[in-house]
C-alpha positions as CSV (number, residue, x, y, z in Angstrom):
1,X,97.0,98.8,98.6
2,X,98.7,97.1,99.9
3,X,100.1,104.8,99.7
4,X,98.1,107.7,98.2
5,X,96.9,104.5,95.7
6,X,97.8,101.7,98.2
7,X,94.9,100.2,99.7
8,X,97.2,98.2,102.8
9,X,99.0,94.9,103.9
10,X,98.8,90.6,106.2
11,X,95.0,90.5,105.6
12,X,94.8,94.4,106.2
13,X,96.1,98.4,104.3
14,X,98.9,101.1,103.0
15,X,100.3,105.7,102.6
16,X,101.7,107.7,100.3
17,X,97.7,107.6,99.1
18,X,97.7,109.1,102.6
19,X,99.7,113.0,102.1
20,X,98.3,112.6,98.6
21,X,94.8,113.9,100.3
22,X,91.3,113.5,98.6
23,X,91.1,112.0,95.0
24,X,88.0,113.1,94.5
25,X,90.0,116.6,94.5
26,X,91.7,116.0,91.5
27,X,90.9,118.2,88.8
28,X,89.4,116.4,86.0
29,X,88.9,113.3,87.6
30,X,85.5,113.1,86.2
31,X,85.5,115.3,83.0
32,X,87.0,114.3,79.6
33,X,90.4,115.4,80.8
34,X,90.5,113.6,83.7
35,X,89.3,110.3,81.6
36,X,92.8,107.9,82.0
37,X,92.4,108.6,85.4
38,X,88.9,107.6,85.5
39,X,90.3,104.7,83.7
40,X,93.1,103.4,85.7
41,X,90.4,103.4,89.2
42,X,88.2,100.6,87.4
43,X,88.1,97.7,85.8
44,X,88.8,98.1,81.9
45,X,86.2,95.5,81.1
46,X,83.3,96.4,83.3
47,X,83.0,97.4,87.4
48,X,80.2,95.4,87.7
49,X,81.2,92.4,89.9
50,X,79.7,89.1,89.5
51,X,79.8,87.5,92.8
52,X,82.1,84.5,93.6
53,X,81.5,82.9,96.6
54,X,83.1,80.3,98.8
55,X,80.8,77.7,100.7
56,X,82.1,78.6,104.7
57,X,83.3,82.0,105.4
58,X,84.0,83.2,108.9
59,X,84.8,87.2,109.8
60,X,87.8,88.0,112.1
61,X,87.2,88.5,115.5
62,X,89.2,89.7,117.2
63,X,90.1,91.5,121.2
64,X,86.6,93.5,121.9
65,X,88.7,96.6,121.8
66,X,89.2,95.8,117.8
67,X,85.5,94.8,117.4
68,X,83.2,97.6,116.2
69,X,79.6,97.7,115.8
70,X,80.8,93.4,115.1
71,X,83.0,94.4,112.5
72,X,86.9,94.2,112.5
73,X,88.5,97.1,110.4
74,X,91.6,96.0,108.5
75,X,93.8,98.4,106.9
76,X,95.4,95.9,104.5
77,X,98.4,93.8,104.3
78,X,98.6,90.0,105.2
79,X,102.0,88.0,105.9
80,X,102.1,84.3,107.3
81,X,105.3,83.3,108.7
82,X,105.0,79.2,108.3
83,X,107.4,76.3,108.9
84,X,110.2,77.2,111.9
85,X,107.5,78.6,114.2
86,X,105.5,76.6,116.7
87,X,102.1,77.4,114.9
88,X,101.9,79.1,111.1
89,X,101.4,82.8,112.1
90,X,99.0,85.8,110.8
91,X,100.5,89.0,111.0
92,X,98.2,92.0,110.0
93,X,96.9,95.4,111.9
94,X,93.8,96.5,112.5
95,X,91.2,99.7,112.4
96,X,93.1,100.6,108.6
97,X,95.1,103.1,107.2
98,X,95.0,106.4,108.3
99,X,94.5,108.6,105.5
100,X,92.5,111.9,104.9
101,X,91.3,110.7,100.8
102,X,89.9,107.3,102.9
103,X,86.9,106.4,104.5
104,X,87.8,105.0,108.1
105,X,85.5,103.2,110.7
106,X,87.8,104.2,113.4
107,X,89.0,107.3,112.9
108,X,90.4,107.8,116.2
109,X,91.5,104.0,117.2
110,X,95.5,103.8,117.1
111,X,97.5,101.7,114.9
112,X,98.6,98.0,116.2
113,X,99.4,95.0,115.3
114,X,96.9,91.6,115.2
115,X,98.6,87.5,115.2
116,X,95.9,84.9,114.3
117,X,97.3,81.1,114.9
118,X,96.0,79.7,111.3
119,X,96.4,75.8,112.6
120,X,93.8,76.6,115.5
121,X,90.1,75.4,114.9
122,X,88.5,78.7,115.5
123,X,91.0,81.4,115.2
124,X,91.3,84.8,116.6
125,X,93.0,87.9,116.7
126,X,95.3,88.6,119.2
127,X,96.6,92.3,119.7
128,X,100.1,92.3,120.5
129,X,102.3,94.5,122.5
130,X,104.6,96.8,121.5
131,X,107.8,97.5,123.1
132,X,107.9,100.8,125.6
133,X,109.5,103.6,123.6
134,X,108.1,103.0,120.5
135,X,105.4,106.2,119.6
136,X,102.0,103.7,119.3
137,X,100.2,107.5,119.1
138,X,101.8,107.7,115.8
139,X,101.9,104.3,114.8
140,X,99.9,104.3,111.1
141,X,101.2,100.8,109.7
142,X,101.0,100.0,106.3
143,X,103.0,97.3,104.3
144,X,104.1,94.6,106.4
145,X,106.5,91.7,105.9
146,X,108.2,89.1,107.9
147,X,111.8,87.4,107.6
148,X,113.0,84.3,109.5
149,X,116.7,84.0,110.2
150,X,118.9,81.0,110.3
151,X,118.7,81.2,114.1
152,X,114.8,81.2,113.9
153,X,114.7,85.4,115.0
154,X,111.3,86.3,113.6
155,X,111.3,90.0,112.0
156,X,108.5,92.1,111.2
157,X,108.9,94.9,109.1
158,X,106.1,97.5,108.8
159,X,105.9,100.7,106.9
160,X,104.5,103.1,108.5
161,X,103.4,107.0,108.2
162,X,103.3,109.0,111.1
163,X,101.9,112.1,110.7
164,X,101.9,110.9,107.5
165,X,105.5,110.7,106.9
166,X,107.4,107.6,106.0
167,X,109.3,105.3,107.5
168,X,109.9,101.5,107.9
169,X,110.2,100.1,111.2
170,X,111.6,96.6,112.0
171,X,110.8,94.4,115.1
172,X,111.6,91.3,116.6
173,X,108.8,88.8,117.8
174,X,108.9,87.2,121.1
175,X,106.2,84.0,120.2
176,X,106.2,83.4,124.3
177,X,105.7,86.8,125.4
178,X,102.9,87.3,122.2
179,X,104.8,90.8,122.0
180,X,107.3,93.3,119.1
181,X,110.3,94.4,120.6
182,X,111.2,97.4,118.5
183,X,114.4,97.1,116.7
184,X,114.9,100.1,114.5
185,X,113.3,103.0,112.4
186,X,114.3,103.7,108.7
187,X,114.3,106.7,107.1
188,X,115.6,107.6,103.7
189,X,115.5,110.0,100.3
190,X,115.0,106.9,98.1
191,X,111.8,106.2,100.3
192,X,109.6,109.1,99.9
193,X,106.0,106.9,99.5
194,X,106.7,103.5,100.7
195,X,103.6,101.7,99.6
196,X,104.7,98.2,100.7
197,X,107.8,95.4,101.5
198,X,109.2,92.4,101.6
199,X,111.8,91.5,104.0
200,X,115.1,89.5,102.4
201,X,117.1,89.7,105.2
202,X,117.1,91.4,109.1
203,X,118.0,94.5,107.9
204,X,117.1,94.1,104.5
205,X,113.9,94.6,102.3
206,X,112.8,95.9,99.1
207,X,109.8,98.3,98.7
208,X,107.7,100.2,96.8
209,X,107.2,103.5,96.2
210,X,103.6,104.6,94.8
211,X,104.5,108.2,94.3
212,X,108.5,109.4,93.3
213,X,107.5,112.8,95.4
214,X,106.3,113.1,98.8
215,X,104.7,116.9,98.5
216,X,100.9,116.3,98.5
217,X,100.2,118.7,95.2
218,X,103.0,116.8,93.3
219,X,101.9,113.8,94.0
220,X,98.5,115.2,92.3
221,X,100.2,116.2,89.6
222,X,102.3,113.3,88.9
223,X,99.8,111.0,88.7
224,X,97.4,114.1,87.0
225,X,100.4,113.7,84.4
226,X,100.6,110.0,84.0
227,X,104.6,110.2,84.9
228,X,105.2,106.5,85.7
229,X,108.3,107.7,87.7
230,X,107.2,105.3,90.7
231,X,109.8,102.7,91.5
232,X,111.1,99.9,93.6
233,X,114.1,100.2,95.7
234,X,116.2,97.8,97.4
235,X,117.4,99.0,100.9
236,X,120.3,97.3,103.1
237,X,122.3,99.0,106.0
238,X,125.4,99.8,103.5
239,X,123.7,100.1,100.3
240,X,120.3,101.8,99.1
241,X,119.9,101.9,95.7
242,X,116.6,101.8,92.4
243,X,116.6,98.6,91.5
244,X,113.0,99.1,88.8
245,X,111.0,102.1,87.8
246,X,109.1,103.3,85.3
247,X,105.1,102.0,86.7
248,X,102.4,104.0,86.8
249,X,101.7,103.4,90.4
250,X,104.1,100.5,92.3
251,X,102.2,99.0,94.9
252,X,101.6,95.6,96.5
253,X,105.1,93.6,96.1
254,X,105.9,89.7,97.0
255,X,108.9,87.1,96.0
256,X,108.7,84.1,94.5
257,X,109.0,80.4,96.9
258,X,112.6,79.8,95.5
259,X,113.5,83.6,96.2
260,X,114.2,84.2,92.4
261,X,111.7,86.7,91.3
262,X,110.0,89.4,92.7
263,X,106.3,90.3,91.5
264,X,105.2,93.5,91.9
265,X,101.9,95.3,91.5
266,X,101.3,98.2,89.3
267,X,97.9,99.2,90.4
268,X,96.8,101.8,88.1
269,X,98.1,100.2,85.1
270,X,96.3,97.4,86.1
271,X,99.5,95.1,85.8
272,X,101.8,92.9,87.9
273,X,105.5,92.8,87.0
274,X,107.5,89.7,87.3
275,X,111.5,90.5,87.7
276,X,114.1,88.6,87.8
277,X,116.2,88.8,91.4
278,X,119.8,89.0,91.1
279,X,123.0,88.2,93.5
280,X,123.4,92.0,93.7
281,X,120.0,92.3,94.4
282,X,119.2,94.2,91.1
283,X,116.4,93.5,89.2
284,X,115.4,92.8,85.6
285,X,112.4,92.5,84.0
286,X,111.1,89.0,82.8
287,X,107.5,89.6,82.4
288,X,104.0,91.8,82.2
289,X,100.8,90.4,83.0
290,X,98.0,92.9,82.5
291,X,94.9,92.0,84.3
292,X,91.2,93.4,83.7
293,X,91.2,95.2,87.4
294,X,93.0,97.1,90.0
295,X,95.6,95.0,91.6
296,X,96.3,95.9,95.1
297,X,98.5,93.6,97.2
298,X,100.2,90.3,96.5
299,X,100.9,87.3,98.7
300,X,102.2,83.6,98.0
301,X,100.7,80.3,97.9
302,X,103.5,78.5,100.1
303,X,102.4,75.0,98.8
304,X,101.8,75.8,95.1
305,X,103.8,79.1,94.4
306,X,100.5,80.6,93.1
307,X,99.9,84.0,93.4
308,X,97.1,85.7,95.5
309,X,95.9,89.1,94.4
310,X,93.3,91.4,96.5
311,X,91.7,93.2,94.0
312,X,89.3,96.6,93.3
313,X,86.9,96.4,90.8
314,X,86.0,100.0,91.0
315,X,88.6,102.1,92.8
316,X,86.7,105.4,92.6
317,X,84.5,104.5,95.1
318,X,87.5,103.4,97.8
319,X,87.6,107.5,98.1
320,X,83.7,108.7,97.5
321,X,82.2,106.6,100.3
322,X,79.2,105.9,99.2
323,X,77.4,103.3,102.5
324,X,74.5,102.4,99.5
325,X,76.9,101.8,96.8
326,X,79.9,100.9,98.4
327,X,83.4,99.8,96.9
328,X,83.2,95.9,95.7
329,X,86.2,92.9,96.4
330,X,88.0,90.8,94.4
331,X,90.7,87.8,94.7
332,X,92.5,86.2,92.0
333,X,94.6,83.4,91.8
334,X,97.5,83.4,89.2
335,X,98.6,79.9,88.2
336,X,102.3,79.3,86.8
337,X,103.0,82.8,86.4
338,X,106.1,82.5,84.5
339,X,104.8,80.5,81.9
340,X,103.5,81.8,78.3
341,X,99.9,82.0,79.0
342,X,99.2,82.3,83.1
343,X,95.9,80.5,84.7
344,X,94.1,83.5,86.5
345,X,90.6,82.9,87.9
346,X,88.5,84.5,90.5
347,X,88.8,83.2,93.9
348,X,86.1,85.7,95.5
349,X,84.5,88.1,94.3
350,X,81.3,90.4,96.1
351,X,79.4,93.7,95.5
352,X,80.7,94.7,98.8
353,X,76.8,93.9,100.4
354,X,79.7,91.5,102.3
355,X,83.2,92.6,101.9
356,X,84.4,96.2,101.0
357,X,87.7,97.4,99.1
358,X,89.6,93.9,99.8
359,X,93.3,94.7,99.4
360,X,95.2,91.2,100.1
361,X,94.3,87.6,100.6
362,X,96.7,85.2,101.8
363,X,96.0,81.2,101.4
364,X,97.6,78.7,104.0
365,X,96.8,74.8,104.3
366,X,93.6,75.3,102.2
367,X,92.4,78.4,104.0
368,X,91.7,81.5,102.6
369,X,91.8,84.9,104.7
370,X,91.1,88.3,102.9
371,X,91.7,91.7,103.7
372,X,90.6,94.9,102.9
373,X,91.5,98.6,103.0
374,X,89.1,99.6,105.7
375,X,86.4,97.0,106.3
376,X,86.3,93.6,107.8
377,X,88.5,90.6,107.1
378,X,87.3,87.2,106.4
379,X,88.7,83.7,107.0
380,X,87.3,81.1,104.2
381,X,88.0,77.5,103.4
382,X,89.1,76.3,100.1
C-alpha cells in the first residue's frame, strides 16, 4: 500500500506510487481503453462497501505535534515486534506517504517514526528519535519491518524515498532510550520501486517492487500496458538476487509464523501469492488466492497464523480526493490459507464517513489496530 500503487506500512503507507505522479493522468484511465485499469482500482464485484463494524473502536492519539485538526495521519505499514521485548511493540510512521498522485493532510510535516505499547490500557503514540546524521528532511518512510536477533538486537527496517528515490534503511532500537540509532542505507539496481519488506535477518529482507522501472513515464506505461514485470527480490550483504516475478503490481508482503512461506500481495490483480521459502532463500509458488478487492498490505496473526489484509474497495478515489465521497476501508481475515478452500471474512469494513483508504491492520492479544494510506488509525477490540 503497504509505491506508485502502494498505499503504506505498521498501521500506516508506501512509493514507487510516489515518482509514478498523478493516476488520474493516465491516459484512458476512464475511457474504454483505459477499462482494465479502471478495473484493477475497484472491487470486481461491486465498490459499494457494506459497513462492518466492531463494538469499541478508539483513534490513535498520538504527541500533539502528530495530532491534526484531532486526527492522526498514517501513511501505512504496521509491524509488532512481540515476545523478547519488555512490552509487545507498534512500530508505524505518521503524517503518510509523500507522494504527488496522493492526497496528504500534512503536506509539509516530515517523515518519523511512532511506537505504541499494545499491553498498556490506553495506548499512545510515542515519536521516537532518530539518530544525529540521519537526513529526517528527507525521511519519506514506507514499508517497514522488524527482526529480533538471537541476542534480542531489535532492527527496523524501513523503505524509504527521498526525493522520491529509493532506498531501505535499517536501524537498531534502544527500548530505554525510546530512540533508532541508524545503522545503514541500501541502495541497489534490483530495487528500483520498493513497495514494502520483511526483515529475515539484520542485514537481510525481501521486498517488493511495484514497478520493474523507476522513470515516472515508464512506470505509466508499464502499468498502461499491463506488463506484470513487478517482482520480489531477496537482498543480503553478499547476495542480491529475483527470487518471483511476473505480478501485476507486487505490493504488501509478510511470512508465515513457522518462516516457511512468504505471502505476497498483488494489488491490482486483486490476488495474494503464497510461496514457498527455501534454504537458499528462493521462492516457489504454492498458491493464488484471488480476492474480490484491492489488497494492500499484509500482516500476521501471531496466535493463529491468520492473515490480516487492509483493503481498498475503490482505489480510484485514493488519487481523485473527493472530501464528499471519499475513498472507503476494508480488513479481511484469511483463515488457513494453505488449505483447499481459505476462510476469508470481513473484519471492518466503512464508507470512509469513519476511516479512509485503510492500507494494514495488525491484530495482537485480541486487539485490532488499522491503518490507512493517509487518514487516521484506529485501535479496536476483537
Amino acid at each position: 500500500m503497504e509505491s506508485y500503487w502502494g498505499f503504506p506500512g505498521s498501521p500506516t503507507g508506501k512509493e514507487s506510487a510516489c515518482s509514478a505522479g498523478d493516476l488520474g493522468s493516465i491516459p484512458g484511465l476512464e475511457r474504454p481503453s483505459g477499462e482494465r485499469l479502471g478495473y484493477s482500482l475497484q472491487k470486481t464485484k461491486s465498490a459499494t462497501v457494506s459497513t462492518v463494524s466492531l463494538s469499541i473502536c478508539h483513534e490513535v492519539m498520538g504527541p500533539d505535534a502528530m495530532i491534526l485538526g484531532g486526527v492522526i495521519c498514517i501513511s501505512e505499514v504496521i509491524d509488532i515486534s512481540p515476545g523478547n521485548l519488555d512490552s509487545s511493540l507498534c512500530f508505524f510512521q505518521p503524517s503518510g506517504l509523500k507522494c504527488p498522485s496522493l492526497h496528504s493532510f500534512a503536506p509539509d510535516k516530515p517523515g518519523g517514526i511512532l511506537m505504541m505499547d499494545l499491553n498498556e490500557e490506553n495506548p499512545r503514540a510515542l515519536e521516537l528519535r532518530i539518530s544525529r546524521g540521519f537526513n529526517l528532511a528527507l525521511f519519506n518512510p514506507h514499508g517497514i519491518s522488524t527482526f529480533i536477533d538471537s541476542d534480542d538486537t531489535v532492527y527496523l527496517f524501513v523503505v524509504n524515498h527521498p526525493e522520491f528515490k529509493n532506498t531501505v534503511e535499517i536501524f537498531k532500537f534502544e527500548e530505554e532510550e525510546n530512540s533508532l540509532w541508524h545503522l545503514k542505507t541500501i541502495k541497489h539496481e534490483l530495487l528500483p520501486s520498493v513497495n514494502d519488506i520483511i526483515a529475515v535477518g539484520p542485514e537481510h529482507f525481501y521486498a517488493t517492487n511495484d514497478h520493474y522501472f523507476s522513470d515516472p513515464f515508464l512506470k505509466y506505461l508499464e502499468t498502461y500496458l499491463n506488463l506484470h514485470w513487478t517482482n520480489v527480490v531477496y537482498y543480503s550483504p553478499n547476495e542480491v538476487k529475483v527470487v518471483a516475478e511476473g505480478f501485476d503490481s507486487a505490493n504488501g508482503i509478510n511470512i508465515s509464523p513457522d518462516k516457511k512461506y512468504i505471502y505476497v500481495a498483488d494489488i491490482l490483480a486483486h490476488e495474494i501469492h503464497v510461496l514457498e521459502k527455501h534454504p537458499n532463500m528462493n521462492l516457489t509458488q504454492l498458491k493464488v488466492l484471488k480476492l474480490d478487492t484491492l489488497v494492500d498490505n499484509l500482516s500476521i496473526d501471531p496466535s493463529s497464523g491468520d492473515v490480516l489484509v487492509g483493503c481498498h474497495p475503490n482505489g480510484q478515489k485514493l488519487f481523485v480526493y473527493d472530501p464528499k465521497n471519499p475513498p472507503s476501508s476494508e480488513v479481511l481475515r484469511i483463515q488457513n490459507i494453505l488449505s483447499e478452500k481459505p476462510t476469508v471474512t470481513t473484519v471492518y469494513a466503512n464508507n470512509g464517513s469513519v476511516l479512509q483508504g485503510s492500507s494494514v491492520a495488525s491484530v495482537y492479544d485480541k486487539k485490532l489496530l488499522i491503518g490507512t494510506l493517509y487518514h487516521r488509525a484506529l485501535y479496536c477490540e476483537l
